[in-house]
N, CA, C, O and CB atoms as a CASP TS submission, in Angstrom:
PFRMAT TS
TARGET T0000
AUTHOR 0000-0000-0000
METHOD Language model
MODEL 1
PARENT N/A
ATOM      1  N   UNK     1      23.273  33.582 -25.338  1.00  0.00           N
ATOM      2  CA  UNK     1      23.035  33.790 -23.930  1.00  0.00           C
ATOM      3  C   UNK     1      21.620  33.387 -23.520  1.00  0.00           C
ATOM      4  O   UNK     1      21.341  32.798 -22.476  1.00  0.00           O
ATOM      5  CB  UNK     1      23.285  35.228 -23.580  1.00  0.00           C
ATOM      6  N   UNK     2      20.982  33.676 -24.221  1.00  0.00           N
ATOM      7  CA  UNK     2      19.127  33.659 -24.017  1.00  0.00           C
ATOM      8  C   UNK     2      18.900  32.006 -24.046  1.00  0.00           C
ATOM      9  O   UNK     2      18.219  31.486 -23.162  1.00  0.00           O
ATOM     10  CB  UNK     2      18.000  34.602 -25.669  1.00  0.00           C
ATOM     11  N   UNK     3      19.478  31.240 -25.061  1.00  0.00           N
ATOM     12  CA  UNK     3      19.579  30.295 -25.124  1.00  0.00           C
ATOM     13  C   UNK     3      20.335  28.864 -24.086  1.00  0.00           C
ATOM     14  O   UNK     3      20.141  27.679 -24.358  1.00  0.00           O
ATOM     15  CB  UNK     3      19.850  30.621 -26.052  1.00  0.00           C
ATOM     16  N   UNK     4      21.281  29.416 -22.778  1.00  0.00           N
ATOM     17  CA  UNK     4      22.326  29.141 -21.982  1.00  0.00           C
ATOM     18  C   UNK     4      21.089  29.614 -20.973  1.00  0.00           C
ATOM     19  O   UNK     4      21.331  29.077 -19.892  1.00  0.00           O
ATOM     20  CB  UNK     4      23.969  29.916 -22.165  1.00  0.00           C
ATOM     21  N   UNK     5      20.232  30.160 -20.902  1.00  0.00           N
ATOM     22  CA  UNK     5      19.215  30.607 -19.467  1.00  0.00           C
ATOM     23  C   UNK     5      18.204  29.603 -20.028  1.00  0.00           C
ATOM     24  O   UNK     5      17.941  28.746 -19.184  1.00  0.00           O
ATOM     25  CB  UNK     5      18.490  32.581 -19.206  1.00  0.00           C
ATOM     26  N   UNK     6      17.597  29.450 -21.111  1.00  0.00           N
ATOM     27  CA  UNK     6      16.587  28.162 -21.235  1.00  0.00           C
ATOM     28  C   UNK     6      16.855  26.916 -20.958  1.00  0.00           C
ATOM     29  O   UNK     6      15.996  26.190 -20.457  1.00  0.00           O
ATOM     30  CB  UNK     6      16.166  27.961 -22.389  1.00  0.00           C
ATOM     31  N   UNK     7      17.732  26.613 -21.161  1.00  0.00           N
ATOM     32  CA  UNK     7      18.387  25.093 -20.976  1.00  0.00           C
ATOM     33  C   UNK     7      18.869  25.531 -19.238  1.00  0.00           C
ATOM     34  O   UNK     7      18.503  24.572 -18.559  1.00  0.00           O
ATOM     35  CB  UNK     7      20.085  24.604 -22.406  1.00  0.00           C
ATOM     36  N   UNK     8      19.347  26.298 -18.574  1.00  0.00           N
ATOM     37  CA  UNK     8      19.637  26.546 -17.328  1.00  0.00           C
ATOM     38  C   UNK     8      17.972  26.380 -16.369  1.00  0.00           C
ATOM     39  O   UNK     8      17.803  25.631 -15.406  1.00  0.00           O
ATOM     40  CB  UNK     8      20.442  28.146 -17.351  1.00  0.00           C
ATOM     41  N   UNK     9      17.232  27.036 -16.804  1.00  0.00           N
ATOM     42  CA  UNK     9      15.325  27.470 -16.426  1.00  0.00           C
ATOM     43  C   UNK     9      15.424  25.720 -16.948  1.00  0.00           C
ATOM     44  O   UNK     9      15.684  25.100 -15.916  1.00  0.00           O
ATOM     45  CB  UNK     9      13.935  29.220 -17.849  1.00  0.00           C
ATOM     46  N   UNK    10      15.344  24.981 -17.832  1.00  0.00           N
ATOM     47  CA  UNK    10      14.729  23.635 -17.563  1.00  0.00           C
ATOM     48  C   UNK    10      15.683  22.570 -16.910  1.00  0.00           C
ATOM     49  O   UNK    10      15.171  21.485 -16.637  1.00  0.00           O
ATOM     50  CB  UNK    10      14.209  23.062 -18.893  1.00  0.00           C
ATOM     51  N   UNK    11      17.199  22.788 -16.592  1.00  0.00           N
ATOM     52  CA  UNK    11      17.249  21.906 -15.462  1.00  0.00           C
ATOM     53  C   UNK    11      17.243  21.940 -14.413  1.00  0.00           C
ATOM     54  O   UNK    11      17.581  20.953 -13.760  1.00  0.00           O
ATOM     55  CB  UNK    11      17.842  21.422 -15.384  1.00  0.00           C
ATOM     56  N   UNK    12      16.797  23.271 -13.746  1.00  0.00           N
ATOM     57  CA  UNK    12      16.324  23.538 -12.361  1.00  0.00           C
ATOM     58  C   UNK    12      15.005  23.010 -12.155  1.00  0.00           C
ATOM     59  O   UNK    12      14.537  22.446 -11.166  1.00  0.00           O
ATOM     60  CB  UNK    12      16.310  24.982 -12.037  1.00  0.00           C
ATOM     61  N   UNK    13      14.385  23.350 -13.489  1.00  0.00           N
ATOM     62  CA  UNK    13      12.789  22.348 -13.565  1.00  0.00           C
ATOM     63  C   UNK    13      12.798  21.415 -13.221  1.00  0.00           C
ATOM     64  O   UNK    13      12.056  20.954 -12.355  1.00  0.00           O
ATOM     65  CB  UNK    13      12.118  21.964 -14.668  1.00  0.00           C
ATOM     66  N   UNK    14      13.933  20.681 -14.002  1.00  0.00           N
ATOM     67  CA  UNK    14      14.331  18.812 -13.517  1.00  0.00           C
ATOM     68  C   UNK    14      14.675  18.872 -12.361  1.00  0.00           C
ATOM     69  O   UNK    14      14.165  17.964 -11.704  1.00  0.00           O
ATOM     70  CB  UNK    14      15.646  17.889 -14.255  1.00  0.00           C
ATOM     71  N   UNK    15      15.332  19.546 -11.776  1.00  0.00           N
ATOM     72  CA  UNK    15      16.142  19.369 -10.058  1.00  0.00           C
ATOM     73  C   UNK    15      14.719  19.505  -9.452  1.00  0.00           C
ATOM     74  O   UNK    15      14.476  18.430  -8.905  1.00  0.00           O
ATOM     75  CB  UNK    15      17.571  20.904  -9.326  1.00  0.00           C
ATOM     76  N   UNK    16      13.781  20.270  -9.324  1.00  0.00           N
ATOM     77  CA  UNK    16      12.860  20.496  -8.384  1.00  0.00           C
ATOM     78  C   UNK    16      11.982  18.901  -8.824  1.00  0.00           C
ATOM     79  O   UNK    16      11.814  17.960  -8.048  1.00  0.00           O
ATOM     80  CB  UNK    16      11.995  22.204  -8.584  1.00  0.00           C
ATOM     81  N   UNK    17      11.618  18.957  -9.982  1.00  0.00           N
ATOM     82  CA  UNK    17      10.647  17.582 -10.134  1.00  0.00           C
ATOM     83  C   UNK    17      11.560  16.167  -9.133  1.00  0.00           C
ATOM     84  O   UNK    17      11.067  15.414  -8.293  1.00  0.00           O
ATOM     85  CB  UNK    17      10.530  17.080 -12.294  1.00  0.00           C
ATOM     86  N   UNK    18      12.790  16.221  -9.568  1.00  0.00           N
ATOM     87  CA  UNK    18      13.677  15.453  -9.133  1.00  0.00           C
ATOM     88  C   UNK    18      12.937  15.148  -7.244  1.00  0.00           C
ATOM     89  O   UNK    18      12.295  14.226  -6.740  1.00  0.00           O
ATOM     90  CB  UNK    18      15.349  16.346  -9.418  1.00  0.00           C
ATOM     91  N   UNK    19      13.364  16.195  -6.830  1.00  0.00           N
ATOM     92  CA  UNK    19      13.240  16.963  -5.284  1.00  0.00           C
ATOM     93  C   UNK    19      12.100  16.595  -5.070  1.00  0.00           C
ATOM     94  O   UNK    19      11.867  15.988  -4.025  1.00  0.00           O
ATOM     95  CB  UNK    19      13.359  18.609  -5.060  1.00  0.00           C
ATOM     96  N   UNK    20      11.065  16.863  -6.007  1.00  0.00           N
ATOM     97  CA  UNK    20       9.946  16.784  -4.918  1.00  0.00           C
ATOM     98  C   UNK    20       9.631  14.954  -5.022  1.00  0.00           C
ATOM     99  O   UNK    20       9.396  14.312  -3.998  1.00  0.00           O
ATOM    100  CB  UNK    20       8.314  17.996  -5.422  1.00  0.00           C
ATOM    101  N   UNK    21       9.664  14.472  -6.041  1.00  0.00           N
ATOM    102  CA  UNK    21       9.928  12.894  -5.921  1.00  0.00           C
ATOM    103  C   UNK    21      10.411  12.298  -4.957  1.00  0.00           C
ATOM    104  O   UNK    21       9.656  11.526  -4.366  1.00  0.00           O
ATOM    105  CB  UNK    21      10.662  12.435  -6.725  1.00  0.00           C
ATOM    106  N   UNK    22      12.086  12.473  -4.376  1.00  0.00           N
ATOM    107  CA  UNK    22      12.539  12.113  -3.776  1.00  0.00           C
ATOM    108  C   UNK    22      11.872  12.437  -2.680  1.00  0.00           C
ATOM    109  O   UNK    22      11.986  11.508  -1.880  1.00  0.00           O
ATOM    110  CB  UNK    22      13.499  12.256  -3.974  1.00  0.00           C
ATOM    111  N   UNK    23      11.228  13.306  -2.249  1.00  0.00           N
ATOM    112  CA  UNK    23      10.393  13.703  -0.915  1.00  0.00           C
ATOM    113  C   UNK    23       9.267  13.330  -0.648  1.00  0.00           C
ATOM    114  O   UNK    23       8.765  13.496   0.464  1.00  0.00           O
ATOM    115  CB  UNK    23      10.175  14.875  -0.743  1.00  0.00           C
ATOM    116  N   UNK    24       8.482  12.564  -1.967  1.00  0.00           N
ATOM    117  CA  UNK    24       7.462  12.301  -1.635  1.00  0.00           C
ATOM    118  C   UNK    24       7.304  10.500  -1.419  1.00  0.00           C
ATOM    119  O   UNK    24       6.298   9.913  -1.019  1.00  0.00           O
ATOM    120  CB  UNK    24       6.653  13.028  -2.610  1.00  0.00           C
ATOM    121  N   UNK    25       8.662   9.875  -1.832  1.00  0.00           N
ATOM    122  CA  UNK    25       8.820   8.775  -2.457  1.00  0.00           C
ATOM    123  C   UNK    25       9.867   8.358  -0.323  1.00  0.00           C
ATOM    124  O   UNK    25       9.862   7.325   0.348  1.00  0.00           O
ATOM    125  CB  UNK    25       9.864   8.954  -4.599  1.00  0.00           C
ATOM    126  N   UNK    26      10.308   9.270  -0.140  1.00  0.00           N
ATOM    127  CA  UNK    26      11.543   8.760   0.758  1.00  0.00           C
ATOM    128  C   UNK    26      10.767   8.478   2.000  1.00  0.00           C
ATOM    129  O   UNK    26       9.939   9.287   2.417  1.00  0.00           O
ATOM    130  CB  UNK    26      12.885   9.922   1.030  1.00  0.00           C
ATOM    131  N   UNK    27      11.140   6.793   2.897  1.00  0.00           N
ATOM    132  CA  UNK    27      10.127   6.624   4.391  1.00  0.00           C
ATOM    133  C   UNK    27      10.502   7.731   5.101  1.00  0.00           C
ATOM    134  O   UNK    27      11.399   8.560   4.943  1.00  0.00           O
ATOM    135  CB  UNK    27      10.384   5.183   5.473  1.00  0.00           C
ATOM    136  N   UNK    28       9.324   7.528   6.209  1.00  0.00           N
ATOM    137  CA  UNK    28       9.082   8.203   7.234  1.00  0.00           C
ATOM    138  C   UNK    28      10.149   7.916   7.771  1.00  0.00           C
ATOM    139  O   UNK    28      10.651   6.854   7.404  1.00  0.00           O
ATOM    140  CB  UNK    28       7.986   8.029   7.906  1.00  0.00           C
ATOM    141  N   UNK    29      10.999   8.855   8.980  1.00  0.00           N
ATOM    142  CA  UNK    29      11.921   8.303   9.809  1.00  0.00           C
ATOM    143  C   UNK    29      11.732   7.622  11.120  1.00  0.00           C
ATOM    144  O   UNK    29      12.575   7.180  11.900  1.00  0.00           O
ATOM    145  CB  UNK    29      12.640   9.153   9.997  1.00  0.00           C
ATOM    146  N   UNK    30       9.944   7.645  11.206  1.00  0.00           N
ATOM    147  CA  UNK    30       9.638   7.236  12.257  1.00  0.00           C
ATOM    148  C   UNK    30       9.134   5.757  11.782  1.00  0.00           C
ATOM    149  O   UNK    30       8.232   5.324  12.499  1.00  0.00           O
ATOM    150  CB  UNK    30       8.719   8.197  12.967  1.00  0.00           C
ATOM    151  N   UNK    31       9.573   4.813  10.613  1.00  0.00           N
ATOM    152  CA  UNK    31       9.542   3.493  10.408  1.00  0.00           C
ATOM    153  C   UNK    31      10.573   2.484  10.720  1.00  0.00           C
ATOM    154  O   UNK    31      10.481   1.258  10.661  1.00  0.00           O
ATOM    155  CB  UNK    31       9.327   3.406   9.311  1.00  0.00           C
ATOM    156  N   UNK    32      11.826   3.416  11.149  1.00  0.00           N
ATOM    157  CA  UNK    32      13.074   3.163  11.619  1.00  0.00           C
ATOM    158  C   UNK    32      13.507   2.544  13.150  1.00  0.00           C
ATOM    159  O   UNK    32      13.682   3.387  14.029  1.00  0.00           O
ATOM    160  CB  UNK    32      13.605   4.348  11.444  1.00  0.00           C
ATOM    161  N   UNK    33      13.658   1.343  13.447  1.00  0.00           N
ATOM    162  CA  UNK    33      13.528   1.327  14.717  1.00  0.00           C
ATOM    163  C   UNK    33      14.706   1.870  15.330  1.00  0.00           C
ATOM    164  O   UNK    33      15.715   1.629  14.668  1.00  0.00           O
ATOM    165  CB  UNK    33      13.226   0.106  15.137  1.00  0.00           C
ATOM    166  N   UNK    34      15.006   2.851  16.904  1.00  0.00           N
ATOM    167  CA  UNK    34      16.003   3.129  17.229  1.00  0.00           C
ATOM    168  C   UNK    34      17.217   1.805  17.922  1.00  0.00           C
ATOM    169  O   UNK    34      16.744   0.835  18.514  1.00  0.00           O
ATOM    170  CB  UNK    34      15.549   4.176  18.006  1.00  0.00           C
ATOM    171  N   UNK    35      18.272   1.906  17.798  1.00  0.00           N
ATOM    172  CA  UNK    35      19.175   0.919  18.691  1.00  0.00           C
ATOM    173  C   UNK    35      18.666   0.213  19.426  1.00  0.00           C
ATOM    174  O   UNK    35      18.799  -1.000  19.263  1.00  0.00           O
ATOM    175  CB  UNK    35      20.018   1.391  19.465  1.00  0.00           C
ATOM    176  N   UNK    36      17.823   0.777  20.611  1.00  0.00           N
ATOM    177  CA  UNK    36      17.134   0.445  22.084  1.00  0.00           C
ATOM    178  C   UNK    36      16.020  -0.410  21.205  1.00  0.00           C
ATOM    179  O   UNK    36      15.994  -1.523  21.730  1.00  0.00           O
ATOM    180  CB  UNK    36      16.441   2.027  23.268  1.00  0.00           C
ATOM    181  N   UNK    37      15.244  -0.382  20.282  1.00  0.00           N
ATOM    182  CA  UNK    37      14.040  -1.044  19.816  1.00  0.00           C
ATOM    183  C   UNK    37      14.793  -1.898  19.084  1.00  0.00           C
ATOM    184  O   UNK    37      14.190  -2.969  19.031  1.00  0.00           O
ATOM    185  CB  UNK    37      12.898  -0.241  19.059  1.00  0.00           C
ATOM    186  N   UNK    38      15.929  -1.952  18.428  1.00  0.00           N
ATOM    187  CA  UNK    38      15.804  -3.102  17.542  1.00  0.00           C
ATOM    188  C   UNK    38      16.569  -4.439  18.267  1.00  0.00           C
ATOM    189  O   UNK    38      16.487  -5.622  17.938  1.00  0.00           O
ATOM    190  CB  UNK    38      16.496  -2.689  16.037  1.00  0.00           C
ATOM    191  N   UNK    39      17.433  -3.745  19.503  1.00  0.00           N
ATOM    192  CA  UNK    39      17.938  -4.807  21.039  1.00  0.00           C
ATOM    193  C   UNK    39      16.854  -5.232  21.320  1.00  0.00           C
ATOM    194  O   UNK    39      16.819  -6.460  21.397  1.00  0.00           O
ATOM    195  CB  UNK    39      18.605  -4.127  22.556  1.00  0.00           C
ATOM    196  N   UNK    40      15.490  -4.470  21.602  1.00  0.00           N
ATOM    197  CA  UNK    40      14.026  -5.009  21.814  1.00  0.00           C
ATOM    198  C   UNK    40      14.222  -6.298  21.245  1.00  0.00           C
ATOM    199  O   UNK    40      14.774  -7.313  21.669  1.00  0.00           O
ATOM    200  CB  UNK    40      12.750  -4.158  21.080  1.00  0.00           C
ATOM    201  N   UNK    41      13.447  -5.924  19.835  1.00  0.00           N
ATOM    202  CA  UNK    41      13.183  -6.630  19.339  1.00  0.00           C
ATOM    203  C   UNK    41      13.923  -7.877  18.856  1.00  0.00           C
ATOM    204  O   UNK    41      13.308  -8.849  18.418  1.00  0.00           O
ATOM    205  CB  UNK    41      12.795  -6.069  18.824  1.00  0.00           C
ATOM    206  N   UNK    42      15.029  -7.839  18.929  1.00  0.00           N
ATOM    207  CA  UNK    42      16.304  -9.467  19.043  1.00  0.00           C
ATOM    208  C   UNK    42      15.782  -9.952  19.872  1.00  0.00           C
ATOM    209  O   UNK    42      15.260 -11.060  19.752  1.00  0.00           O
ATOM    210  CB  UNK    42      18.065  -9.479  19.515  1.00  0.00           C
ATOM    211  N   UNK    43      15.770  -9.321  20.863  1.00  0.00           N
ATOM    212  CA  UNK    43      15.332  -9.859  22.599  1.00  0.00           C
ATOM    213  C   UNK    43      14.268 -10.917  22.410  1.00  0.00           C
ATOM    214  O   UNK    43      14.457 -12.101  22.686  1.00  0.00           O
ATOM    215  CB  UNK    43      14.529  -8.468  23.751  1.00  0.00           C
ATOM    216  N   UNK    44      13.299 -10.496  21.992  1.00  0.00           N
ATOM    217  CA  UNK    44      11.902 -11.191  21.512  1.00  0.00           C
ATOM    218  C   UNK    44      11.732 -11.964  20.887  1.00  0.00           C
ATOM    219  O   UNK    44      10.744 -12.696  20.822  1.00  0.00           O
ATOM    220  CB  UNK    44      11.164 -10.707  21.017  1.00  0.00           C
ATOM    221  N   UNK    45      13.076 -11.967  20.029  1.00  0.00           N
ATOM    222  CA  UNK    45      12.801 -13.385  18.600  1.00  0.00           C
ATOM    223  C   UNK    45      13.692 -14.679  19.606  1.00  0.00           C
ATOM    224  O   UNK    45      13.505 -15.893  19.688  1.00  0.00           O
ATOM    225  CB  UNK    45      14.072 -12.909  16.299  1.00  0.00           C
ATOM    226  N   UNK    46      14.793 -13.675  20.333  1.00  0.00           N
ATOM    227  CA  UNK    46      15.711 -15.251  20.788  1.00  0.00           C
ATOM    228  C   UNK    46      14.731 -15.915  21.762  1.00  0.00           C
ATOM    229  O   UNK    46      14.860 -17.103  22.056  1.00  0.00           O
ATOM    230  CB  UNK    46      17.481 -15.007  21.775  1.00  0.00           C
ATOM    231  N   UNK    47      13.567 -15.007  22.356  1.00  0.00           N
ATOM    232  CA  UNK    47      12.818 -15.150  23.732  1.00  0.00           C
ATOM    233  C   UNK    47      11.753 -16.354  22.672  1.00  0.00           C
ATOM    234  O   UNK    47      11.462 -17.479  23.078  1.00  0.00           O
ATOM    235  CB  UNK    47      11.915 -13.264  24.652  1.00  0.00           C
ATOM    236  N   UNK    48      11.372 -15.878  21.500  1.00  0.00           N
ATOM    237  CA  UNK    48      10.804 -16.747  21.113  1.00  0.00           C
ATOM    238  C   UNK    48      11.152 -17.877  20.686  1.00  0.00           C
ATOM    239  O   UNK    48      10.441 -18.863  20.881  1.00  0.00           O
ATOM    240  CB  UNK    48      10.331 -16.409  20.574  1.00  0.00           C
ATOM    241  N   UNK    49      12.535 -17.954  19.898  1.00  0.00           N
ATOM    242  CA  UNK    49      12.965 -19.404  19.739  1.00  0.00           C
ATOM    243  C   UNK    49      13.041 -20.380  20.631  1.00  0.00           C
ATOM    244  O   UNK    49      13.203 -21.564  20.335  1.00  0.00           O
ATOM    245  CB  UNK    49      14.012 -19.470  19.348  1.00  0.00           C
ATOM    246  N   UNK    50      12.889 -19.781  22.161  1.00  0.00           N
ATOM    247  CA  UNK    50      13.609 -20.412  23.153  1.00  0.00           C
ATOM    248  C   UNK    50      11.983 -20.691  24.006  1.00  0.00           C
ATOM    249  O   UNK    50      11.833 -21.201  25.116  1.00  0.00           O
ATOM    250  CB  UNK    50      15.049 -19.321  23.971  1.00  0.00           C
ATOM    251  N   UNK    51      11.048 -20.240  23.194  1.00  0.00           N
ATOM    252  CA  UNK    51      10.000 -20.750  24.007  1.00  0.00           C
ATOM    253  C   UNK    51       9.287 -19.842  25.425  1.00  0.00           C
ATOM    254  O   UNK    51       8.382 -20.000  26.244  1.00  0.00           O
ATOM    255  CB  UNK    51      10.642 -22.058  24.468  1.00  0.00           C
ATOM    256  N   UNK    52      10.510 -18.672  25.034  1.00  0.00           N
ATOM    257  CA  UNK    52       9.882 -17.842  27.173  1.00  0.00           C
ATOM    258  C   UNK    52       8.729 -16.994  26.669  1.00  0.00           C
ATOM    259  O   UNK    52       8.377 -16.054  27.382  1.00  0.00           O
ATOM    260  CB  UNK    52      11.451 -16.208  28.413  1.00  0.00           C
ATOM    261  N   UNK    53       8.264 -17.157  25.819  1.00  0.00           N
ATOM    262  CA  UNK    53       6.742 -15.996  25.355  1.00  0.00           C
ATOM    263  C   UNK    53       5.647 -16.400  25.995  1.00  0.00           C
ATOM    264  O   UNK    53       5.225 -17.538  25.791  1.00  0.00           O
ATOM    265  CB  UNK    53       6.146 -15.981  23.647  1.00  0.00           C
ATOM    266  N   UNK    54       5.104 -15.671  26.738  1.00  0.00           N
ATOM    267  CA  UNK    54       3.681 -15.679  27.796  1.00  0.00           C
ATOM    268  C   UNK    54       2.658 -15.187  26.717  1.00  0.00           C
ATOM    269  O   UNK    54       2.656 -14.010  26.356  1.00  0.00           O
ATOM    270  CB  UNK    54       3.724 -14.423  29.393  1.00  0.00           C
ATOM    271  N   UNK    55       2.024 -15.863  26.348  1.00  0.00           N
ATOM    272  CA  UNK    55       0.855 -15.610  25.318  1.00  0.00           C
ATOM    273  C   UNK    55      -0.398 -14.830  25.773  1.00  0.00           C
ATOM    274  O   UNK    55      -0.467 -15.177  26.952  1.00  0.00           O
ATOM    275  CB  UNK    55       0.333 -16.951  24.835  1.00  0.00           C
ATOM    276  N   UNK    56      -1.396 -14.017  25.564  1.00  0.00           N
ATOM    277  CA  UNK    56      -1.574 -12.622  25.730  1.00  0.00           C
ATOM    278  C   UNK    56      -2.895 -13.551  26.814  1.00  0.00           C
ATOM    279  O   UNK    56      -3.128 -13.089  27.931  1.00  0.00           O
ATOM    280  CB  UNK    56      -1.932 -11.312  24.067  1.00  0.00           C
ATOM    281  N   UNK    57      -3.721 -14.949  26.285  1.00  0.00           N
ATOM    282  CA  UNK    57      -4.431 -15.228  27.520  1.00  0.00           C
ATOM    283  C   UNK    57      -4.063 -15.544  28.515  1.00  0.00           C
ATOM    284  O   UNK    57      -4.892 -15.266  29.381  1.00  0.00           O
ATOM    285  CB  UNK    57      -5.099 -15.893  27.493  1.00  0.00           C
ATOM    286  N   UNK    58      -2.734 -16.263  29.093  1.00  0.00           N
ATOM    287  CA  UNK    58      -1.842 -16.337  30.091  1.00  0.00           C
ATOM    288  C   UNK    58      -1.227 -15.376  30.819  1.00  0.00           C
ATOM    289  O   UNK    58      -0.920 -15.581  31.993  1.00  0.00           O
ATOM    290  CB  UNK    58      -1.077 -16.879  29.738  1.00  0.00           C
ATOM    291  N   UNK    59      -1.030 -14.449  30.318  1.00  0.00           N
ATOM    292  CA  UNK    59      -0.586 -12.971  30.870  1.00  0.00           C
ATOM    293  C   UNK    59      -2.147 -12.356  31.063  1.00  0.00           C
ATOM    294  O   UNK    59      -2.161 -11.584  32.022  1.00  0.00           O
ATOM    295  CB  UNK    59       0.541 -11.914  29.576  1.00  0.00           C
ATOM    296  N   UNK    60      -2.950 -12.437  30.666  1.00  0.00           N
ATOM    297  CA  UNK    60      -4.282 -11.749  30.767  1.00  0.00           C
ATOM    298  C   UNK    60      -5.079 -12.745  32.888  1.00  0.00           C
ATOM    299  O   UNK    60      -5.601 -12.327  33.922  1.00  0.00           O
ATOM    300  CB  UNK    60      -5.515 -12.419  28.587  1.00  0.00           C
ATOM    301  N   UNK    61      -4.709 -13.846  32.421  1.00  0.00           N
ATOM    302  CA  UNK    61      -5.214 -14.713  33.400  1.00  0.00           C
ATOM    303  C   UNK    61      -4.228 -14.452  34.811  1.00  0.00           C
ATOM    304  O   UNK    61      -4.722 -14.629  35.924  1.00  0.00           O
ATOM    305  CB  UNK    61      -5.172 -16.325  32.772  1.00  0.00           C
ATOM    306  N   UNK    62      -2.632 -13.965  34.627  1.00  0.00           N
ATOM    307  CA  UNK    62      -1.775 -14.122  35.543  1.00  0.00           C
ATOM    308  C   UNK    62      -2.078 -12.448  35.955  1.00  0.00           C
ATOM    309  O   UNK    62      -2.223 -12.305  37.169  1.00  0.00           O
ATOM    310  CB  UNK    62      -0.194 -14.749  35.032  1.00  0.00           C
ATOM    311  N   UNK    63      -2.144 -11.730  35.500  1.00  0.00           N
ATOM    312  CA  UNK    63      -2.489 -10.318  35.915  1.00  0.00           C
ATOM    313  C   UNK    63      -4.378 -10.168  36.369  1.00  0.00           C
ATOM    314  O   UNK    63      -4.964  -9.180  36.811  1.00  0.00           O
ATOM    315  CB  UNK    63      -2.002  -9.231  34.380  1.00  0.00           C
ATOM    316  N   UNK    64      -4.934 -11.557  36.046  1.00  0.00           N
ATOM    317  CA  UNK    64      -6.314 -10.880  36.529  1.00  0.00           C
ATOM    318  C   UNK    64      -7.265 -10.022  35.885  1.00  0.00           C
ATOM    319  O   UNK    64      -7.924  -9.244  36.575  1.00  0.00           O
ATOM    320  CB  UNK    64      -6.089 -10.174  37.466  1.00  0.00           C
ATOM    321  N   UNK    65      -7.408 -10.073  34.681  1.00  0.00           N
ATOM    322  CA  UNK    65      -8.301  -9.069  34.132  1.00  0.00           C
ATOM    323  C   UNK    65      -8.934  -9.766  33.223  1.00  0.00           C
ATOM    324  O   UNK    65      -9.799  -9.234  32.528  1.00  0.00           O
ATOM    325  CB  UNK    65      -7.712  -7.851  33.578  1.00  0.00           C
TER
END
């Protein structure tokens, strides 16, 4: 019996080492873009293949600042 609780006491050891790995190892969920951001961001690549990107001194010059 004593022997069935040591081997029980070290693979809960392993489950927690396990656990805290996986927690320290797993991304942020805020690296994830949502639906609405990653439609964004399609938006932007087809906008770029296609040439409609206003480059940041052209938009800087058309707004005036």
């Amino acid at each position: 019996m004593q022997n069935e609780t040591k081997q029980i006491l070290n693979e809960l050891r392993q489950i927690r080492i396990d656990i805290e790995f996986i927690r320290d190892s797993m991304p942020d969920k805020e690296m994830f873009l949502t639906a609405s951001e990653e439609k964004l961001l399609e938006k932007s690549y087809n906008n770029e293949e296609k040439g409609k990107l206003t480059s940041n001194q052209d938009l800087r010059k058309e707004l005036e600042i």
